[in-house]
KOLKEMAR-949410 format. One record per atom (N, C-alpha, C): chain; x, y, z; atom name; residue in one letter. Coordinates in pm, 1 decimal. Layout:
+-------+----------+----------+----------+------+------+
| kette |        u |        v |        w | atom | rest |
+-------+----------+----------+----------+------+------+
|     A |        X |        Y |        Z |   CA |    A |
...
+-------+----------+----------+----------+------+------+
//
This chain:
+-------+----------+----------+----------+------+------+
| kette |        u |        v |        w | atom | rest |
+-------+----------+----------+----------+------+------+
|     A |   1277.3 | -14322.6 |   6308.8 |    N |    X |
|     A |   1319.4 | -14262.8 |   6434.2 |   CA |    X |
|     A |   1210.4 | -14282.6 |   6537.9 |    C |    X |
|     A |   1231.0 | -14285.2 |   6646.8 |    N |    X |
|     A |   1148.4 | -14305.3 |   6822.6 |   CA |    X |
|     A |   1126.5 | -14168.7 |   6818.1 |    C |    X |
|     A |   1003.5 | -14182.3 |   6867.6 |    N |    X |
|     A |    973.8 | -14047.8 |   6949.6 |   CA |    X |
|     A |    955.8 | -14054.3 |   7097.6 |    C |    X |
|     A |    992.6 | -13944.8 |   7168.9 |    N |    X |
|     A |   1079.0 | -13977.3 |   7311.0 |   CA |    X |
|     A |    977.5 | -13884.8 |   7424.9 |    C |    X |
|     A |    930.8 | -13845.2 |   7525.3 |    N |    X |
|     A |    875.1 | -13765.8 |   7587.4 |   CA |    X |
|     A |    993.8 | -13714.8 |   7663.9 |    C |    X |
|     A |   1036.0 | -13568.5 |   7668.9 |    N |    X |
|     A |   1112.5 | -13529.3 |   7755.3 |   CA |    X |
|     A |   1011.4 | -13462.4 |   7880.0 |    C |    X |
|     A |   1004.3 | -13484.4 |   7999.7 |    N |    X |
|     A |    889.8 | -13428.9 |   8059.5 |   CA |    X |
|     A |    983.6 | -13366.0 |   8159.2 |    C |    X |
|     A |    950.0 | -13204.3 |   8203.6 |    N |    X |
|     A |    986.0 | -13146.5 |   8356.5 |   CA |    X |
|     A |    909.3 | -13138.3 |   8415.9 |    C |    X |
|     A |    992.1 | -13191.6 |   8563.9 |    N |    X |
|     A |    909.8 | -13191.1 |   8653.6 |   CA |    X |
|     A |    948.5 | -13076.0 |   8780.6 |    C |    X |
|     A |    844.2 | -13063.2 |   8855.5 |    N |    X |
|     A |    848.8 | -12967.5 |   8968.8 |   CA |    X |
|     A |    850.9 | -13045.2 |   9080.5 |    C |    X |
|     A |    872.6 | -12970.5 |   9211.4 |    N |    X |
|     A |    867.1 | -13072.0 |   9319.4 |   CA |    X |
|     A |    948.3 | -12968.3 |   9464.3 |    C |    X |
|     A |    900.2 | -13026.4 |   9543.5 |    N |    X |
|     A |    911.9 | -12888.1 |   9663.8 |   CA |    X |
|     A |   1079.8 | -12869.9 |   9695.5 |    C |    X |
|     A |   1150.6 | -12962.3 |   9644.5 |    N |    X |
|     A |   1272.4 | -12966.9 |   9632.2 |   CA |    X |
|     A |   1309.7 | -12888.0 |   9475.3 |    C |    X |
|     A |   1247.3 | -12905.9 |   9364.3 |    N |    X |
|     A |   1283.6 | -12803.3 |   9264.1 |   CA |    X |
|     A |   1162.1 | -12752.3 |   9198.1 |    C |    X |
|     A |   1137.4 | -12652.3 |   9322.9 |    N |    X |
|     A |    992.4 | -12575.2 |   9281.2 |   CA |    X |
|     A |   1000.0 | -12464.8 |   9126.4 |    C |    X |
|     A |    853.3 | -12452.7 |   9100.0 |    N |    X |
|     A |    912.7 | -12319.2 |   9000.6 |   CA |    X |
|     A |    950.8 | -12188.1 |   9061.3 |    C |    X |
|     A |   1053.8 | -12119.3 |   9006.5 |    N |    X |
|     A |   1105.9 | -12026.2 |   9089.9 |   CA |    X |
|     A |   1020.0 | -11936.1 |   9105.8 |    C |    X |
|     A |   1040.8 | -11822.3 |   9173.9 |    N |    X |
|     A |    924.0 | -11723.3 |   9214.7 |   CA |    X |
|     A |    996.3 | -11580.9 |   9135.0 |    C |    X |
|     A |   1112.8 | -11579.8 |   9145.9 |    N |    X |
|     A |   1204.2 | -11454.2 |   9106.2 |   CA |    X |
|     A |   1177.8 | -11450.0 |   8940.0 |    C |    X |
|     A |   1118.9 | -11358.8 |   8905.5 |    N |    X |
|     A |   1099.3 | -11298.0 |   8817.8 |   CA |    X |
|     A |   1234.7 | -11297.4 |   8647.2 |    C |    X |
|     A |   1327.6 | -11255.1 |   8746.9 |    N |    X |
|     A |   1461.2 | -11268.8 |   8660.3 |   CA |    X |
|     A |   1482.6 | -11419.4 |   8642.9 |    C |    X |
|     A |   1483.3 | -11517.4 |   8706.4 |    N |    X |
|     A |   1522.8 | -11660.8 |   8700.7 |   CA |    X |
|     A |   1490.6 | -11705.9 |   8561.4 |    C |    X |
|     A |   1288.2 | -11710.9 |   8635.4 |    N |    X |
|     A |   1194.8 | -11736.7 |   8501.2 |   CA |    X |
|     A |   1201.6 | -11675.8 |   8361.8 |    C |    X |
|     A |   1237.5 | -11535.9 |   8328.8 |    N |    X |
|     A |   1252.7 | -11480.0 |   8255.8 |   CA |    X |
|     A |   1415.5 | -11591.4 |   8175.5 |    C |    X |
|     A |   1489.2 | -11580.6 |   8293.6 |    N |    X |
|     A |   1565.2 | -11648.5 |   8182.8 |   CA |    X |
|     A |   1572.0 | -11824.6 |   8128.9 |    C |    X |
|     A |   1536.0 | -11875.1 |   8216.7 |    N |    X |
|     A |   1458.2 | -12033.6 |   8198.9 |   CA |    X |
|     A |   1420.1 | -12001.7 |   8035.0 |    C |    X |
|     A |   1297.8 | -11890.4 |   8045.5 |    N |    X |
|     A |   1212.1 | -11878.2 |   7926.2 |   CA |    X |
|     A |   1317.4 | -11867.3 |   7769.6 |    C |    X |
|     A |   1405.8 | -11809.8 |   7841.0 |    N |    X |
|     A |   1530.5 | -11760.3 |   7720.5 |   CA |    X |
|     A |   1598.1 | -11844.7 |   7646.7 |    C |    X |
|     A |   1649.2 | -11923.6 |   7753.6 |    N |    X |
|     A |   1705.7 | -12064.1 |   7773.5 |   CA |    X |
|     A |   1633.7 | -12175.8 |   7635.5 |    C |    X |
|     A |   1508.4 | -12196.0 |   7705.0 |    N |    X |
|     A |   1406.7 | -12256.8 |   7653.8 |   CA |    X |
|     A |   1343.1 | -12259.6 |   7545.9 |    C |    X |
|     A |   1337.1 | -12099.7 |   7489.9 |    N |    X |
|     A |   1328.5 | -12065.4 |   7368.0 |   CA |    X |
|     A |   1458.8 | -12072.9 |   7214.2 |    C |    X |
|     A |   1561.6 | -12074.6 |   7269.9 |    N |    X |
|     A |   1664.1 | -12115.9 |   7204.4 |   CA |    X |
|     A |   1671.4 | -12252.7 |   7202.2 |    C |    X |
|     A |   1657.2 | -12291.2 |   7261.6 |    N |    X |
|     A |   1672.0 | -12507.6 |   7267.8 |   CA |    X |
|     A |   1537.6 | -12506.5 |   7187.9 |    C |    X |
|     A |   1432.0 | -12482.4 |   7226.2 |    N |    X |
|     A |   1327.7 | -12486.4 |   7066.5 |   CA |    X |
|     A |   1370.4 | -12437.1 |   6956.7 |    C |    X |
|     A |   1472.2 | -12328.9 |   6924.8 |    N |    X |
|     A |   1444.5 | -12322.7 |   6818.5 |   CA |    X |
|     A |   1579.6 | -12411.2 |   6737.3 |    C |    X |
|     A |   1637.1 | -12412.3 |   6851.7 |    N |    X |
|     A |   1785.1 | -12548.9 |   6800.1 |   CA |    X |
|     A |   1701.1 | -12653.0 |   6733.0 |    C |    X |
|     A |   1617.5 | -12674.2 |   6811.4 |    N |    X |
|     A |   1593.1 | -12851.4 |   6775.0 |   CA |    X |
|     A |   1504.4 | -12819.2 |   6675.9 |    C |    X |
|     A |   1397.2 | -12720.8 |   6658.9 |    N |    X |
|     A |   1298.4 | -12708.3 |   6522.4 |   CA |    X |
|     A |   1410.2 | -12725.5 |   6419.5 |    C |    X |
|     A |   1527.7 | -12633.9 |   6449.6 |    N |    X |
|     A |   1587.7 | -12599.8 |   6259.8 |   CA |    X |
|     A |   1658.8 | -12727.4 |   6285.0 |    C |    X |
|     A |   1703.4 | -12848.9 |   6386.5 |    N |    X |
|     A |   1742.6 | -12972.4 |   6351.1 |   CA |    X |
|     A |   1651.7 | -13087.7 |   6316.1 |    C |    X |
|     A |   1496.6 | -13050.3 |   6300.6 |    N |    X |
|     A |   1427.5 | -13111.3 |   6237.4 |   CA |    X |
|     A |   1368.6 | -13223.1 |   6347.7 |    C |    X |
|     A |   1432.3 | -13222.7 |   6505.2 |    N |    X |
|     A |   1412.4 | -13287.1 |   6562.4 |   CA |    X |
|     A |   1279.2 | -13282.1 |   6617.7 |    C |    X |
|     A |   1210.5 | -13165.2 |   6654.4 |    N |    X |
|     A |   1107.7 | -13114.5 |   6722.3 |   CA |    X |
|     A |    977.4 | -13177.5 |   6671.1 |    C |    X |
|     A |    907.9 | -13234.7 |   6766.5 |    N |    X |
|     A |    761.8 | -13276.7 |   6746.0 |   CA |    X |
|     A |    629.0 | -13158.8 |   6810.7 |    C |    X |
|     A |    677.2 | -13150.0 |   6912.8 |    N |    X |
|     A |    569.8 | -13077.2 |   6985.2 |   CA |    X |
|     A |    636.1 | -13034.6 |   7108.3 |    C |    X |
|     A |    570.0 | -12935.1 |   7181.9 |    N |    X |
|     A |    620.0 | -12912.6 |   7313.5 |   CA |    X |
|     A |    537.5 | -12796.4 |   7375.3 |    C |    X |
|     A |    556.6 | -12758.1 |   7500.8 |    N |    X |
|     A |    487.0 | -12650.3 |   7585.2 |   CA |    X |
|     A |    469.5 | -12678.4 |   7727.8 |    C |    X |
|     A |    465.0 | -12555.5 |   7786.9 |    N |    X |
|     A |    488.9 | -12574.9 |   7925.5 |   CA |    X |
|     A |    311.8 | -12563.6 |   7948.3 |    C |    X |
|     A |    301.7 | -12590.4 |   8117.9 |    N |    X |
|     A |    166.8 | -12616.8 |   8148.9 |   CA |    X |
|     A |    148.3 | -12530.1 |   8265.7 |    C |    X |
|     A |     23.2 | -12516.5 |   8279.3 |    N |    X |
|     A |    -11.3 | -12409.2 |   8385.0 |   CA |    X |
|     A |     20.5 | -12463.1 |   8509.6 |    C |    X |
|     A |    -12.0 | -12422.2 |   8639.2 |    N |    X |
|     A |    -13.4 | -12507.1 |   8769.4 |   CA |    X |
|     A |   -145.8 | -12586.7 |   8796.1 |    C |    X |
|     A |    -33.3 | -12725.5 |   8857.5 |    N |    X |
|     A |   -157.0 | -12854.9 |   8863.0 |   CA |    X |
|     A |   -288.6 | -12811.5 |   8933.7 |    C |    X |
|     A |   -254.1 | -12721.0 |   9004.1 |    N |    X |
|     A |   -415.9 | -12653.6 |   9056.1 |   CA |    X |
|     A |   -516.9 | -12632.2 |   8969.9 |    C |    X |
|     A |   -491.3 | -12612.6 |   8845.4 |    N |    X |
|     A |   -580.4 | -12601.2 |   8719.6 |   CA |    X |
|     A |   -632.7 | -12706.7 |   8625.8 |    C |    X |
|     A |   -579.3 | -12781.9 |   8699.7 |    N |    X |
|     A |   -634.5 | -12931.0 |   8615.3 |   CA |    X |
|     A |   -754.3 | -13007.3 |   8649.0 |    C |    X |
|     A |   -840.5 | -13061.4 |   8528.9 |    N |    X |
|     A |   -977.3 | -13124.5 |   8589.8 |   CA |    X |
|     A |   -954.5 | -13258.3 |   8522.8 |    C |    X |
|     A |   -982.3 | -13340.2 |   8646.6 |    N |    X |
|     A |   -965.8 | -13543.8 |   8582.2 |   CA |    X |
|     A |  -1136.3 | -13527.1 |   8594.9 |    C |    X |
|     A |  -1111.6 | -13588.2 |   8479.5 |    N |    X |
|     A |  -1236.0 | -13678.5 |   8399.6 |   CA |    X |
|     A |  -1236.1 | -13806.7 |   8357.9 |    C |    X |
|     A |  -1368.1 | -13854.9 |   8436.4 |    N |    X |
|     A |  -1349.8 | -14004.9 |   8485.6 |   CA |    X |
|     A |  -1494.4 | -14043.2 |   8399.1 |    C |    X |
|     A |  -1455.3 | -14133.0 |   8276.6 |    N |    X |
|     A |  -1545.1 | -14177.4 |   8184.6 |   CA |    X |
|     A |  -1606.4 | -14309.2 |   8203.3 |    C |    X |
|     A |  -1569.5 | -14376.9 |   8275.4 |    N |    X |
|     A |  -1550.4 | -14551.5 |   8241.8 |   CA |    X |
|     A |  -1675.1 | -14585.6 |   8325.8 |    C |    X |
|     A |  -1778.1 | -14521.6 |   8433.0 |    N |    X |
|     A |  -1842.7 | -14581.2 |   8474.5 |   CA |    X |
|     A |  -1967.1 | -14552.9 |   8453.2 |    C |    X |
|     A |  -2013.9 | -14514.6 |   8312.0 |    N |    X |
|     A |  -2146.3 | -14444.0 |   8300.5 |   CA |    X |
|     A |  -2102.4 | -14304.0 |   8283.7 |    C |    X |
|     A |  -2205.3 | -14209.2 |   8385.3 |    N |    X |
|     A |  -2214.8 | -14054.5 |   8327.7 |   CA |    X |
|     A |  -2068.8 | -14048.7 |   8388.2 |    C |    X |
|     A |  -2023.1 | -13913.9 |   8283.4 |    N |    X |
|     A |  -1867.8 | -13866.8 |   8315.0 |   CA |    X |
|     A |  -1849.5 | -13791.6 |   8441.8 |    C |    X |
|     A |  -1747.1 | -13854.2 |   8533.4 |    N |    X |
|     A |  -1749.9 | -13702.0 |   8628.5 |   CA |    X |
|     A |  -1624.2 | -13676.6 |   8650.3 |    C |    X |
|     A |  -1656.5 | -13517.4 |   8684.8 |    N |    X |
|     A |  -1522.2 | -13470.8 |   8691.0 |   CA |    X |
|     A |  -1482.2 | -13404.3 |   8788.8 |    C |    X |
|     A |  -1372.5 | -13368.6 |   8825.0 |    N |    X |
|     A |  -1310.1 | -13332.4 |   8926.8 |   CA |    X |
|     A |  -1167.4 | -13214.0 |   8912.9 |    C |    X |
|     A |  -1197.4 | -13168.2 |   9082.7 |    N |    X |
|     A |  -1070.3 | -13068.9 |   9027.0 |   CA |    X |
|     A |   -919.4 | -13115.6 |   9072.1 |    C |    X |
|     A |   -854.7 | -13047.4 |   9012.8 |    N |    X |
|     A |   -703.9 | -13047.9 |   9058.2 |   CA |    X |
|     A |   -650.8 | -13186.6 |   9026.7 |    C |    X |
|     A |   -516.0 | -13200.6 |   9052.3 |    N |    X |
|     A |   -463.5 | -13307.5 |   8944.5 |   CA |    X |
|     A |   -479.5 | -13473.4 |   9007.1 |    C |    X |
|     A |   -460.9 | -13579.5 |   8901.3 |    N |    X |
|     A |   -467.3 | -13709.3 |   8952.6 |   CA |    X |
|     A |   -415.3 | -13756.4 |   9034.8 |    C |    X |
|     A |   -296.7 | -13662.7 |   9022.3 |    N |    X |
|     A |   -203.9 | -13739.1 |   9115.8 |   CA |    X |
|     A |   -167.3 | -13692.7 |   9261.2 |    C |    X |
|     A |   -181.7 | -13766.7 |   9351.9 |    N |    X |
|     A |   -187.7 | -13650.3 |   9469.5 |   CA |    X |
|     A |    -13.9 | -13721.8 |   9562.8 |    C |    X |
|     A |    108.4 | -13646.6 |   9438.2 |    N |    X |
|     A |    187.3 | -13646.6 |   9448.9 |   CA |    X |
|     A |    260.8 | -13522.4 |   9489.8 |    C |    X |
|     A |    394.4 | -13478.7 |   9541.5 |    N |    X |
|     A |    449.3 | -13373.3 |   9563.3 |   CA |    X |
|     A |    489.0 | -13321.6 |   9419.3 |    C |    X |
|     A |    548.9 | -13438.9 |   9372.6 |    N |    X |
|     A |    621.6 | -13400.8 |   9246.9 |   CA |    X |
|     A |    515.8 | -13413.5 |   9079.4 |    C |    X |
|     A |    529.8 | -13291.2 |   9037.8 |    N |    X |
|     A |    400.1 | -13291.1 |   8915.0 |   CA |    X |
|     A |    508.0 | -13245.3 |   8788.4 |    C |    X |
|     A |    428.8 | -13240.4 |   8665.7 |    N |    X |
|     A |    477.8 | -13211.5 |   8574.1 |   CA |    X |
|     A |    479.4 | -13090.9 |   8517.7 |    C |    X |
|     A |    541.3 | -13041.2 |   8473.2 |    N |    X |
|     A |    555.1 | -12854.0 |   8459.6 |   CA |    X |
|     A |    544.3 | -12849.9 |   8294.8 |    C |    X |
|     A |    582.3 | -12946.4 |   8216.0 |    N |    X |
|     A |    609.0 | -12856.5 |   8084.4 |   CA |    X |
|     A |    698.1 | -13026.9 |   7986.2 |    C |    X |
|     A |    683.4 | -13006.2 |   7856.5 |    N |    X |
|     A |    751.6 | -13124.0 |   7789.6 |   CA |    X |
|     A |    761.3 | -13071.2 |   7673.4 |    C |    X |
|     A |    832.2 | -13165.0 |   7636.9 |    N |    X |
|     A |    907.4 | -13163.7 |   7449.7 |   CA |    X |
|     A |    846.1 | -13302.8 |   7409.8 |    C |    X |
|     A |    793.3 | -13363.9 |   7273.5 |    N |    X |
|     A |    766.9 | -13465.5 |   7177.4 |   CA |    X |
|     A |    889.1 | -13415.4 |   7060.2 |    C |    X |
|     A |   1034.2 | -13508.1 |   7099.2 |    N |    X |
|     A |   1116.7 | -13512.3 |   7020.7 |   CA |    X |
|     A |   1119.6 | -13651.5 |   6926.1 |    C |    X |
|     A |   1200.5 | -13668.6 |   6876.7 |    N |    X |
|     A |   1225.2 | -13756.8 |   6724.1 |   CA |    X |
|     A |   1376.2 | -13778.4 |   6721.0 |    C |    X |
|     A |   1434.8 | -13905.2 |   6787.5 |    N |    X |
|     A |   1602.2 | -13917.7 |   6780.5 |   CA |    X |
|     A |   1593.1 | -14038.0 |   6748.1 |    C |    X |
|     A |   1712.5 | -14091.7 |   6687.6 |    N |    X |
|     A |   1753.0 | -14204.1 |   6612.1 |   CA |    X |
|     A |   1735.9 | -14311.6 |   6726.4 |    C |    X |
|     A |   1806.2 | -14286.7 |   6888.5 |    N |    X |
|     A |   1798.1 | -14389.9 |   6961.7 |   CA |    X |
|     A |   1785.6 | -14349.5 |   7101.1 |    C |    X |
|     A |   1831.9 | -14395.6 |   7253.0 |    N |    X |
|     A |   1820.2 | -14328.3 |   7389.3 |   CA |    X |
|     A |   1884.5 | -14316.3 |   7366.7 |    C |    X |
|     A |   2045.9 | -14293.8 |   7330.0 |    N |    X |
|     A |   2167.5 | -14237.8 |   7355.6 |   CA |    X |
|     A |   2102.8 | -14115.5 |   7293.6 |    C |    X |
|     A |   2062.2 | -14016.2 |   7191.2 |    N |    X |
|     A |   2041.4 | -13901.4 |   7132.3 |   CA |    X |
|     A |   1939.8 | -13813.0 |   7215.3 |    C |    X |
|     A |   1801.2 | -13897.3 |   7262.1 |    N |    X |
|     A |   1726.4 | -13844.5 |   7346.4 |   CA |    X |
|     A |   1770.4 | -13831.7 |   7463.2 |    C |    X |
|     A |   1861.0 | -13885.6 |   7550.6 |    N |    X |
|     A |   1944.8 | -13873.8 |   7651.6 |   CA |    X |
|     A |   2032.1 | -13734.6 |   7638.1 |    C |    X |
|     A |   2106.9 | -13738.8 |   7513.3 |    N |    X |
|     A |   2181.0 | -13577.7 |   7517.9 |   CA |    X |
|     A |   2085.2 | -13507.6 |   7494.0 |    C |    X |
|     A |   1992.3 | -13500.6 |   7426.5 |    N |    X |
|     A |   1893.7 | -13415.7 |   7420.9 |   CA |    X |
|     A |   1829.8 | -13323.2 |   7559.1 |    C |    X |
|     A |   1808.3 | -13453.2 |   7617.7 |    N |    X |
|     A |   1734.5 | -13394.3 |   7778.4 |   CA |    X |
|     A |   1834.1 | -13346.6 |   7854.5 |    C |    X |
|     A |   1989.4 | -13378.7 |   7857.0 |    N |    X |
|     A |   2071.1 | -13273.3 |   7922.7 |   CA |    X |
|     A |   2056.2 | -13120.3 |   7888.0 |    C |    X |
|     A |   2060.3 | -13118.3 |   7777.6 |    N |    X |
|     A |   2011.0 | -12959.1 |   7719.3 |   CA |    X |
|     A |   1910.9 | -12902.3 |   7756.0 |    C |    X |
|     A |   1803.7 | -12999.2 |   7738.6 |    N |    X |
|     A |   1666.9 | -12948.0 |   7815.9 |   CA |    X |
|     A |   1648.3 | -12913.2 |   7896.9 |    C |    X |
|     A |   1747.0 | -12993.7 |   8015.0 |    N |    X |
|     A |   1751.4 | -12994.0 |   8160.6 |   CA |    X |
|     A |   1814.9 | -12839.3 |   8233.3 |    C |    X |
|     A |   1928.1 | -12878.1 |   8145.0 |    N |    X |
|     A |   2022.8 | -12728.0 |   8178.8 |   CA |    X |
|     A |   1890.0 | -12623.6 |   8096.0 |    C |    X |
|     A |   1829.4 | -12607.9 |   8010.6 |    N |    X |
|     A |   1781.5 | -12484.6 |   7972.4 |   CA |    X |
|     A |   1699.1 | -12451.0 |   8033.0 |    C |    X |
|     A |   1591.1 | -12516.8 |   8103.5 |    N |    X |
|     A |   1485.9 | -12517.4 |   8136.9 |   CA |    X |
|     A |   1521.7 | -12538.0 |   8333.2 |    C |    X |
|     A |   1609.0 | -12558.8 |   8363.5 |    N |    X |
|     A |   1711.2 | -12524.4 |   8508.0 |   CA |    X |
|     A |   1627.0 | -12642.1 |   8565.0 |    C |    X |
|     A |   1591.4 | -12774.6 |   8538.0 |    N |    X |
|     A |   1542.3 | -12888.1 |   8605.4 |   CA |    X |
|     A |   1579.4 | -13008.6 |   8551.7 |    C |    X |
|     A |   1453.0 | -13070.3 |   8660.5 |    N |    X |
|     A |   1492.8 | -13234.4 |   8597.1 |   CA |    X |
|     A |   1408.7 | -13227.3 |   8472.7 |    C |    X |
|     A |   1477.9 | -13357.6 |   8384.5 |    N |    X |
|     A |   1345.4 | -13408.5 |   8291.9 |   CA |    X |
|     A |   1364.3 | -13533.9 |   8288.0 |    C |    X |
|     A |   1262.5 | -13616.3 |   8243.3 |    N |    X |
|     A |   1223.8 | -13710.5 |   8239.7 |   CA |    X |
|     A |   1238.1 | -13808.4 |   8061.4 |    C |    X |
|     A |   1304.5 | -13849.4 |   8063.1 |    N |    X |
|     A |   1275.4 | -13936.8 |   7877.3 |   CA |    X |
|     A |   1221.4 | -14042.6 |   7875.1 |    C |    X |
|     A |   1101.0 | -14063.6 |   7829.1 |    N |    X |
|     A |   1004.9 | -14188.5 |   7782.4 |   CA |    X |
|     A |    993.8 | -14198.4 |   7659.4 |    C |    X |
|     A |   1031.0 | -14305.5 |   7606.5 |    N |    X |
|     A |   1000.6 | -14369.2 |   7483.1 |   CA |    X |
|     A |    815.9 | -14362.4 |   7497.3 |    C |    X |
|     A |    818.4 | -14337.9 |   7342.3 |    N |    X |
|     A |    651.8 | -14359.2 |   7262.7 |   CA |    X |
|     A |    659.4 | -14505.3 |   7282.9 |    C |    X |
|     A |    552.9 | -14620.6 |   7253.8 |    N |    X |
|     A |    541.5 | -14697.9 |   7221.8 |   CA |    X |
|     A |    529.2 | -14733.6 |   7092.7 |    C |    X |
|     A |    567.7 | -14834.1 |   7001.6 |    N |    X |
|     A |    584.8 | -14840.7 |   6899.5 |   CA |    X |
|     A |    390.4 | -14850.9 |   6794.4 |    C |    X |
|     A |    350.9 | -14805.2 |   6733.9 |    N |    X |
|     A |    264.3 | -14834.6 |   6648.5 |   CA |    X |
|     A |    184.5 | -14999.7 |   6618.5 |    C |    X |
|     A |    106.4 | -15062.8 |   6651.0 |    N |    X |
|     A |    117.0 | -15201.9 |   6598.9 |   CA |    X |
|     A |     74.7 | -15184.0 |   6517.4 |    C |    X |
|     A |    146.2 | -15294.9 |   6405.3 |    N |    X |
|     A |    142.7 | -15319.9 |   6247.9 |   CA |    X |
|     A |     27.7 | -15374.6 |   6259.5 |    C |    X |
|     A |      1.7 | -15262.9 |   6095.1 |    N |    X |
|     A |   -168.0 | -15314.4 |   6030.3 |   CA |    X |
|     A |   -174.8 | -15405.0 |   5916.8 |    C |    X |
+-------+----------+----------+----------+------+------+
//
């Protein structure tokens, strides 16, 4: 089986909500679609992420490391939260992320892993 990145994203068009009740139920949502996919054996990993304001890039490649705040990307649209699922093909990870999408009340994103090169 592929393993797939389902990624949500945020964006000033589908911000995280502020209302208390929303989030609360997103979380509800979200917690049931984890535990669907754990007892279907599908589940690799997953978790949501703090706000990109909290992020430090660390830049190794030129000598001493330096680092910096807030995120790489100095995009509108950032990433909020993902699943590392396990489906037979994109048609499965595709229904998959509709579920995700609806549970979690956004977009997501599906990227194939890259395959392993043979040793």
């Amino acid at each position: 089986m592929t393993q797939y990145l389902l990624s949500v994203w945020h964006s000033p068009d589908n911000p995280i909500p502020d209302d208390p009740a929303v989030m609360q139920k997103a979380f509800e949502q979200v917690d049931a679609f984890n535990a669907e996919i754990q007892a279907q054996g599908i589940w690799v990993f997953g978790g949501g992420l703090h706000d990109p304001s909290s992020a430090t890039v660390v830049r190794a490649t030129e000598g001493d490391p330096v680092m910096t705040d807030g995120p790489f990307a100095e995009t509108k649209e950032q990433i909020g939260g993902f699943w590392i699922i396990e489906a037979p093909d994109l048609d499965a990870a595709l229904a998959l992320a509709v579920r995700a999408s609806a549970a979690c009340m956004g977009p997501v994103e599906v990227r194939p892993f890259q395959d392993e090169p043979a040793s």
